[in-house]
C-alpha positions as CSV (number, residue, x, y, z in Angstrom):
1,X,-10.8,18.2,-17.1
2,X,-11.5,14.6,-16.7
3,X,-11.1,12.9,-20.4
4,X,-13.5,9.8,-21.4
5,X,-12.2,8.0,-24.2
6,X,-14.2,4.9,-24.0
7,X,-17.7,5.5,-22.3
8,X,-19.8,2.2,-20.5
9,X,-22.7,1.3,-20.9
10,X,-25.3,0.7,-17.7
11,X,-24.8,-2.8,-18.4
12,X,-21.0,-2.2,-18.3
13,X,-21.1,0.1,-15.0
14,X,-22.7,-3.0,-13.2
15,X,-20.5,-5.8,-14.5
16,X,-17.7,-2.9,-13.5
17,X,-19.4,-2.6,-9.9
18,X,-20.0,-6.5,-9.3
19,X,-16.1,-7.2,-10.0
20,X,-15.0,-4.5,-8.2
21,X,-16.9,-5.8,-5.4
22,X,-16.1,-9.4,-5.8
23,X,-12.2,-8.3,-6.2
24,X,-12.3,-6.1,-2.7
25,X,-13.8,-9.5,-0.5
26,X,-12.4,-12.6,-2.4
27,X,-10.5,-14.4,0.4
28,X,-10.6,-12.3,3.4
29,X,-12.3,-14.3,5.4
30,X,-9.5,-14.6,8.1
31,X,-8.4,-11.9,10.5
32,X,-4.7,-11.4,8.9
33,X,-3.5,-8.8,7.4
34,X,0.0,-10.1,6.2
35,X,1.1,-7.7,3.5
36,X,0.9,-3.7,2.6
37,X,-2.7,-2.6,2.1
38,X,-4.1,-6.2,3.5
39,X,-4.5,-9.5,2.5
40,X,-5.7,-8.0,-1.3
41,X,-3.4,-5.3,-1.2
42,X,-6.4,-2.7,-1.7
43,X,-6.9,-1.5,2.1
44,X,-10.1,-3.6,2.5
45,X,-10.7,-5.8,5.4
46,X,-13.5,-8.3,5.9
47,X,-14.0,-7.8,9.0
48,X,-16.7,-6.0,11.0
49,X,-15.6,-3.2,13.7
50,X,-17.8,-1.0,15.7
51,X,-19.4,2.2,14.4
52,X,-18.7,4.4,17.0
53,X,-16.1,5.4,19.3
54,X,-16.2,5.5,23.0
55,X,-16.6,9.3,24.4
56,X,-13.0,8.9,26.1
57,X,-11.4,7.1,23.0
58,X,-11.3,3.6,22.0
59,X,-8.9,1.1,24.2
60,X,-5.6,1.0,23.7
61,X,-4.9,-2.2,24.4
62,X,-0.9,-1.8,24.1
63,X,1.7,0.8,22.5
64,X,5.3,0.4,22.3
65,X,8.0,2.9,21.2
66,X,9.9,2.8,18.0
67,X,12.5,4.4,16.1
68,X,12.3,5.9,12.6
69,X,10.5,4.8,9.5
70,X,7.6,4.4,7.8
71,X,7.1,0.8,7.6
72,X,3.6,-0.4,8.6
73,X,3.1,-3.3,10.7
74,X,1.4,-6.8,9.4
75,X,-0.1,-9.4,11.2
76,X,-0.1,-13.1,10.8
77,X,-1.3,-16.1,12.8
78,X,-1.7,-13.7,15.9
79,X,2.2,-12.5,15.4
80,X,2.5,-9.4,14.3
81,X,5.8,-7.7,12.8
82,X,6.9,-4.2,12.2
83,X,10.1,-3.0,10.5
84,X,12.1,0.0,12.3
85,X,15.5,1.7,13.0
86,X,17.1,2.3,15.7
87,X,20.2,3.7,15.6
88,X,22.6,2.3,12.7
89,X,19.9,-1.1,12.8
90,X,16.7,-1.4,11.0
91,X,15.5,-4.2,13.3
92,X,12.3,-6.2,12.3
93,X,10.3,-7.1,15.4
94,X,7.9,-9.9,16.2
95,X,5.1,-9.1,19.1
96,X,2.2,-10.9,20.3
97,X,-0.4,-8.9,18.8
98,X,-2.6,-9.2,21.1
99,X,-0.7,-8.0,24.2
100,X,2.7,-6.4,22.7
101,X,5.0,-9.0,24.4
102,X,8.0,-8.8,22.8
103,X,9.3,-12.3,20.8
104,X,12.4,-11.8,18.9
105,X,14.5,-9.3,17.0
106,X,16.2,-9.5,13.5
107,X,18.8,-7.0,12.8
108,X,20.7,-5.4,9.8
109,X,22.8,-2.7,10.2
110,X,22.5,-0.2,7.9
111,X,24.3,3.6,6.9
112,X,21.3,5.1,4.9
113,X,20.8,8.7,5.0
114,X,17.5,10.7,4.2
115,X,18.9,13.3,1.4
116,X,16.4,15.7,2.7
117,X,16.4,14.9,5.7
118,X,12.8,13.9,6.1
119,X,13.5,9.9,7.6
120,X,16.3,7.4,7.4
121,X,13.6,4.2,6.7
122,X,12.5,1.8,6.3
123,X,9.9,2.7,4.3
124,X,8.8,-0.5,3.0
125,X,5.9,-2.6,4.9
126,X,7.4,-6.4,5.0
127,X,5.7,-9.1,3.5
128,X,4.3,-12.3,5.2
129,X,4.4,-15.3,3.3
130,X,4.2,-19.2,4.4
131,X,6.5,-19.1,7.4
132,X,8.5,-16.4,6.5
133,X,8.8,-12.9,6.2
134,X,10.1,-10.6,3.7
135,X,11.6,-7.3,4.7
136,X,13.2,-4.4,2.0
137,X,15.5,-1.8,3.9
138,X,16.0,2.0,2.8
139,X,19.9,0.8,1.4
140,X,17.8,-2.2,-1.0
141,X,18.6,-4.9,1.1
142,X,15.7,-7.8,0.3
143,X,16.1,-10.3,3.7
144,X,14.1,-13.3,4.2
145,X,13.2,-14.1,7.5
146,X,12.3,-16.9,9.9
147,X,8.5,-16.2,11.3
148,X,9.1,-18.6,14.5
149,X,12.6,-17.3,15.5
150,X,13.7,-14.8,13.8
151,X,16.6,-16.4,12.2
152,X,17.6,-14.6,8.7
153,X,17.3,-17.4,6.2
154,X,18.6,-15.4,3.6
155,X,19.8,-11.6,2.6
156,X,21.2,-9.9,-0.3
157,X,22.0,-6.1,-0.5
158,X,20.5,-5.8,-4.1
159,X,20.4,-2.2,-4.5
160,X,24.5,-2.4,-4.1
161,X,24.7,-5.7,-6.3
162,X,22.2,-4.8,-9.2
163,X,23.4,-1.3,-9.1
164,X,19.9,0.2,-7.7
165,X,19.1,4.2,-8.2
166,X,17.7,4.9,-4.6
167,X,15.8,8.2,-5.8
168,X,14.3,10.8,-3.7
169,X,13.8,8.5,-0.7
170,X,15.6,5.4,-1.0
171,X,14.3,2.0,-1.3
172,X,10.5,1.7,-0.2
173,X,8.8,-1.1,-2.0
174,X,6.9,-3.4,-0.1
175,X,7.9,-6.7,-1.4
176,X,5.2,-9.1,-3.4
177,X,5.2,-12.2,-2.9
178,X,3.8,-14.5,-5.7
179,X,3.8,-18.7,-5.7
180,X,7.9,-18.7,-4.9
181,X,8.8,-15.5,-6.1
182,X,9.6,-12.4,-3.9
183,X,9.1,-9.1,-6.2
184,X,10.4,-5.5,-5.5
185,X,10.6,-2.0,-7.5
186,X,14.7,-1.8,-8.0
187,X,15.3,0.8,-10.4
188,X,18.5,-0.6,-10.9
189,X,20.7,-0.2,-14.4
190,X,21.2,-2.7,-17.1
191,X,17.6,-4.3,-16.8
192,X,16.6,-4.7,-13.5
193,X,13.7,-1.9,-12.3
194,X,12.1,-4.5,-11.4
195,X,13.2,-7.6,-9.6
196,X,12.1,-11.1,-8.5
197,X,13.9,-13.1,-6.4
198,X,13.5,-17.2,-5.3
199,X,11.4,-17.1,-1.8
200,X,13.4,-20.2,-0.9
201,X,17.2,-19.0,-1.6
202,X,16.9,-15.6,-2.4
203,X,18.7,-16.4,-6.0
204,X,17.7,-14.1,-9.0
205,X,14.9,-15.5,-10.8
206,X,14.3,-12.6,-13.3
207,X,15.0,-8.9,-13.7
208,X,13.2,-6.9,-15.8
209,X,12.7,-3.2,-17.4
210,X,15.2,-0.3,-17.4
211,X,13.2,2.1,-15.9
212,X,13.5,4.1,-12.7
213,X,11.7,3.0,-9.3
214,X,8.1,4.5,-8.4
215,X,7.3,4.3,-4.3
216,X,4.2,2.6,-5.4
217,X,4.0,-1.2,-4.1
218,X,3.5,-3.9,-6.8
219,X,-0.3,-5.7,-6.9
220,X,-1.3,-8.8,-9.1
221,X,-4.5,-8.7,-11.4
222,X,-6.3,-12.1,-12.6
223,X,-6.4,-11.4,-16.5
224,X,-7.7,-14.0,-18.5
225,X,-7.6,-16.5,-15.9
226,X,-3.6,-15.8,-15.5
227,X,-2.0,-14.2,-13.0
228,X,-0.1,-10.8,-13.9
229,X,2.1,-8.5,-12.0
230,X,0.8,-4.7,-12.2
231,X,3.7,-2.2,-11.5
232,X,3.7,1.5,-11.6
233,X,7.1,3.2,-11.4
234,X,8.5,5.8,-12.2
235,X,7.6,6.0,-16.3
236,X,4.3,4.7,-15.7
237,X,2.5,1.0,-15.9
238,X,4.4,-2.3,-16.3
239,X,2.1,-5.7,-16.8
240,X,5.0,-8.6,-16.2
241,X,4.7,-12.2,-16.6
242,X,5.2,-13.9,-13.0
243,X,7.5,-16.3,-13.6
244,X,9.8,-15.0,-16.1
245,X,9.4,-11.2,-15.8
246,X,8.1,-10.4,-19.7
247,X,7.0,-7.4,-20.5
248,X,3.7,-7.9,-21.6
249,X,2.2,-4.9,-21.9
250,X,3.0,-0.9,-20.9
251,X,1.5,2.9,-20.5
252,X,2.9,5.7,-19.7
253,X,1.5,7.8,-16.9
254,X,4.7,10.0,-14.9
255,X,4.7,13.6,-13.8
256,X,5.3,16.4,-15.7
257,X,7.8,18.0,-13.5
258,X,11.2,16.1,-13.0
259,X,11.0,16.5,-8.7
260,X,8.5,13.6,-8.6
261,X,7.5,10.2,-7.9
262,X,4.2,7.9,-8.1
263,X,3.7,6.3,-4.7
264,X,0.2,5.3,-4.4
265,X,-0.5,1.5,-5.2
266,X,-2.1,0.7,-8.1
267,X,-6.1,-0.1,-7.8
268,X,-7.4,-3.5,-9.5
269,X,-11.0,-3.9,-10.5
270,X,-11.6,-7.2,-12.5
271,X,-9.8,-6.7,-15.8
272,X,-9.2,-3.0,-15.3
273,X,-6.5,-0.8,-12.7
274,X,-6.6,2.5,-11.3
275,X,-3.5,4.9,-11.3
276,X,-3.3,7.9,-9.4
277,X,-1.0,10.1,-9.1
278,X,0.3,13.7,-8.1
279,X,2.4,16.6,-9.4
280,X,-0.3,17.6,-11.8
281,X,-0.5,14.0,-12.7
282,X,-4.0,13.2,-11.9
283,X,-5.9,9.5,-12.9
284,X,-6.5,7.0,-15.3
285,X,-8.6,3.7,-15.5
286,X,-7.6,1.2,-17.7
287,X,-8.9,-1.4,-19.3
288,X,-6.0,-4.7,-19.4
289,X,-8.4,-7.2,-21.1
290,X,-6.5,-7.1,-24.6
291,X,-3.4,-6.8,-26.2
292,X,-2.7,-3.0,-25.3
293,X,-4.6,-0.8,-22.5
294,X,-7.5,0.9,-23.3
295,X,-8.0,4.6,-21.6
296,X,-11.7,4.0,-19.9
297,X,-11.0,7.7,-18.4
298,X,-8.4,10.4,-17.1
299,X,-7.4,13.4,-16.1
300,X,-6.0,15.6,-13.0
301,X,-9.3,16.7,-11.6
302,X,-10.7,13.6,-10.5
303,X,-7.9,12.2,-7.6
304,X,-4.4,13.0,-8.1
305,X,-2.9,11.1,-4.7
306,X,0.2,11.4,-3.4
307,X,1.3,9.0,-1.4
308,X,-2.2,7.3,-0.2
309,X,-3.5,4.2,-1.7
310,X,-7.1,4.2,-2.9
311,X,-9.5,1.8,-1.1
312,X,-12.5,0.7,-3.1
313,X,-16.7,0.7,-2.5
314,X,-19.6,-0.5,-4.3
315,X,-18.5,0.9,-8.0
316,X,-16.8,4.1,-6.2
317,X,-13.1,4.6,-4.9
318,X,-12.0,6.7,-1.7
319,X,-9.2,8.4,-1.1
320,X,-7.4,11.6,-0.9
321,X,-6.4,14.4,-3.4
322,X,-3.6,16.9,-3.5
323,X,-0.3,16.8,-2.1
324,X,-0.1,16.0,1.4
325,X,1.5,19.8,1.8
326,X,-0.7,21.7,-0.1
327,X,-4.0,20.6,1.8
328,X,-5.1,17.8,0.7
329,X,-9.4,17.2,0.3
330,X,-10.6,13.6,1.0
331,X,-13.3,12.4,-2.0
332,X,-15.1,10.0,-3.4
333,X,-14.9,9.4,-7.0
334,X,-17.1,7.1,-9.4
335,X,-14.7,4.6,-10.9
336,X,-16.6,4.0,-14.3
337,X,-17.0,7.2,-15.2
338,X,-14.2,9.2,-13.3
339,X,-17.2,11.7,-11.6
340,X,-16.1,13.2,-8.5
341,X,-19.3,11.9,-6.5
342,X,-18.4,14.1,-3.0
343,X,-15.6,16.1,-1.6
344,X,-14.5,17.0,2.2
345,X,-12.2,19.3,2.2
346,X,-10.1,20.5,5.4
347,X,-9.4,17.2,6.0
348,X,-5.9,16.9,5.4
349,X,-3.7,14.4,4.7
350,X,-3.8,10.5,5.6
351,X,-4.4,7.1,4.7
352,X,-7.9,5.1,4.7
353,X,-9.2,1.7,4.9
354,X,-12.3,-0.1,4.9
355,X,-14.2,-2.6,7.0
356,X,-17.1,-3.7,5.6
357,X,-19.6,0.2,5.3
358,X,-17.0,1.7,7.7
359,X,-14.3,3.4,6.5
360,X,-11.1,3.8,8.5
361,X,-9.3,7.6,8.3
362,X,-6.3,8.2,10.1
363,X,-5.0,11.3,9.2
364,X,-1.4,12.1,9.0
365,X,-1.6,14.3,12.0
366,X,-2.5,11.2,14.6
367,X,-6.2,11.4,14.4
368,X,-8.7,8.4,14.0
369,X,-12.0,9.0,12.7
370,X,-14.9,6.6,11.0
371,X,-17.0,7.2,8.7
372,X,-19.6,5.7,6.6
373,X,-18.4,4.2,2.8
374,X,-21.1,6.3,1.4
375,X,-21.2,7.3,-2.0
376,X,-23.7,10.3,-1.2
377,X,-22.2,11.9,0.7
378,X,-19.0,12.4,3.2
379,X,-20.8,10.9,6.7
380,X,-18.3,11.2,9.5
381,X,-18.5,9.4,12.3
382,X,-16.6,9.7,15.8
383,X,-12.9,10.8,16.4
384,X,-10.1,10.5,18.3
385,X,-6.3,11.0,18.8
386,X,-4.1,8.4,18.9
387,X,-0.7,9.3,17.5
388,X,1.8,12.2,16.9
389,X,2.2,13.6,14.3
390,X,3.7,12.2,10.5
391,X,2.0,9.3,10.7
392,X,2.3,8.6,7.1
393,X,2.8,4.5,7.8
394,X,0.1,1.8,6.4
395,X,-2.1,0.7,9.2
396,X,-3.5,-2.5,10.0
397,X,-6.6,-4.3,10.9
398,X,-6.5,-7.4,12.6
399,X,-9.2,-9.5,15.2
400,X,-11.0,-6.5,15.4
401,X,-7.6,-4.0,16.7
402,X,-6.3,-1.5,14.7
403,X,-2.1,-1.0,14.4
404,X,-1.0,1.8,13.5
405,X,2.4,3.9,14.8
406,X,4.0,7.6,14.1
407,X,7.7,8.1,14.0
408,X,8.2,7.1,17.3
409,X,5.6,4.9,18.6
410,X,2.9,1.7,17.6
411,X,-0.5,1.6,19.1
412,X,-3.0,-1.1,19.0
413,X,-6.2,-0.1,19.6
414,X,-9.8,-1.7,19.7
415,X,-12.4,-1.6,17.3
416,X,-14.1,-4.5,17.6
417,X,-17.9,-4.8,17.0
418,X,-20.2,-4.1,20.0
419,X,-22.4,-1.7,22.0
């Protein structure tokens, strides 16, 4: 049952809509896409792709093969990067992105064992920042990167240094980078879950909380005209002050079962965030304006996500509910009030982005589909498959081509706008 502790007015539900709105397209007017979940962090592009597919597929205008992980690619300045493993390396790779040709390598070797057996990483999607990038390996290793060559500027196995609890899966934050600071999820002991380190050297800025490390990636939120770090780990949400790493503010939102984690990224909308999680976890909006969080709604029955982000509409959210092995239903949900608006179920499991009224599925068994950002109804569009299956990685949209990859190969495939 969803729980509304502070209803909205109508007034309130289109101040709520506007900021959403004005949060999901502020500064996306270039094509890059150099972090996890875009240039916003919230899956949303600005960009305007076609609406349909060709009958035989769309292009694929170059693939290459990979090792293991789950790191999704990023693209900057027409270079784009992606973070794999191959053998005892996890190499980070710089392509063209428009043509694939290969441009340089970075390697760190690495001993990191899945303890279920399920993928030795990475996990993390690297950052791209200024003319570097920022890369976080399964073993917490935090590396900064040279974008023209390749050269490692600076590394530091923090998980070994900081005493880092690896969980389930091992590291998989996607590092945040904010002004000079370069922030991860740790979970290490004696004050540092969470972590900031100086973009230029790579020396410890700030350390912060005791708690253990969620897979969710770290976001910022504008609050009162200062900029805020919003973390969910494993206990809940964290607010931190950016340059010092001060709690400012906390709530807890965790599983009820011990055998769990929250993964998907937290959702900003103006002065408010969106957490979703699974294990019987559910959802809950809340309201970061004041001194304390205020519970807008929650509850389990709205969209209890796993491991997939939510990607925001015009005063709805998108995304997909249930564990990805339990068959999981794709839905929209109204983000004032915590309404399921529509539901497709037999969809399966996946991740989703958005391009301007399209909406970007590609389901954890290799499929693409579009459909329509319609809060009416679900209104698919065309289909196709390109990848194997676990494709659990972030994609990307870039210049109108899509990159995405499996666990053993990265596509790039056309979507630009046209007949």
């Amino acid at each position: 049952m969803i729980v509304r502790i502070c209803p909205l007015s109508p007034l309130q539900l289109w101040s709520l809509s506007a900021l959403v709105w004005l949060h999901a397209t502020a500064g996306l007017q270039a094509a890059d896409w150099p972090q996890f979940l875009g240039p916003d962090r919230n899956g949303v592009s600005g960009e305007t792709i076609r609406p349909t597919l060709p009958a035989d597929g769309p292009p694929i205008r170059w693939s290459m093969k990979l090792g293991t992980g789950w790191s999704g690619p990023v693209v900057a300045g027409g270079r784009l990067l992606i973070h794999h493993r191959l053998g005892n390396e996890e190499v980070l790779e710089s392509l063209d992105a428009r043509t694939g040709k290969p441009q340089w390598k970075s390697v760190q070797k690495t001993g990191y064992v899945d303890d279920f057996g399920f993928d030795n990483g990475p996990r993390g999607t690297p950052c791209i920042s200024g003319d570097r990038a920022f890369t976080f390996g399964a073993e917490g290793r935090l590396s900064a990167v040279a974008l023209a060559d390749g050269w490692t500027v600076w590394s530091r196995p923090l998980g070994e240094e900081l005493h880092g609890n690896k969980g389930f899966f091992g590291f998989a934050c996607s590092p945040l980078v904010v002004s000079n600071r370069v922030i991860v999820q740790l979970g290490g002991t004696d004050g540092a879950g969470v972590v900031a380190l100086d973009a230029e050297d790579g020396r410890l800025a700030w350390k912060a909380t005791a708690d253990e490390a969620g897979y969710a990636a770290p976001v910022t939120q504008n609050l009162n005209g200062r900029t805020r770090i919003i973390v969910f780990n494993r206990e809940g949400l964290v607010v931190l002050e950016p340059a010092t790493g001060a709690v400012l503010m906390r709530h807890p939102w965790r599983s009820r079962t011990q055998a769990s984690v929250n993964a998907a990224t937290p959702l900003v909308a103006g002065d408010a965030v969106l957490l979703s999680s699974s294990y019987d976890t559910g959802a809950t909006f809340l309201n970061l304006a004041g001194t304390e969080p205020k519970t807008l709604w929650s509850g389990d029955e709205a969209i209890s996500s796993h491991y997939a982000s939510l990607v925001p509409g015009d005063g709805v959210v998108f995304g997909y509910h249930g564990r990805a092995e339990s068959r999981p239903v794709f839905r929209c949900v109204d983000l004032a009030t915590g309404k399921v608006r529509w539901t497709e179920a037999g969809s399966g499991g996946g991740s989703v982005l958005r391009a301007g009224n399209t909406l970007i599925l590609l389901r954890d068994t290799g499929e693409l589909q579009l459909a329509t950002a319609s809060a009416d109804a679900f209104k698919p569009g065309d289909r196709y498959q390109i990848l194997g299956s676990q494709t659990r990685a972030v994609p990307a949209l870039s210049g109108g081509i899509f990159y995405a990859r499996d666990r053993a190969k990265l596509v790039a495939v056309s979507l630009a706008d046209g007949p």
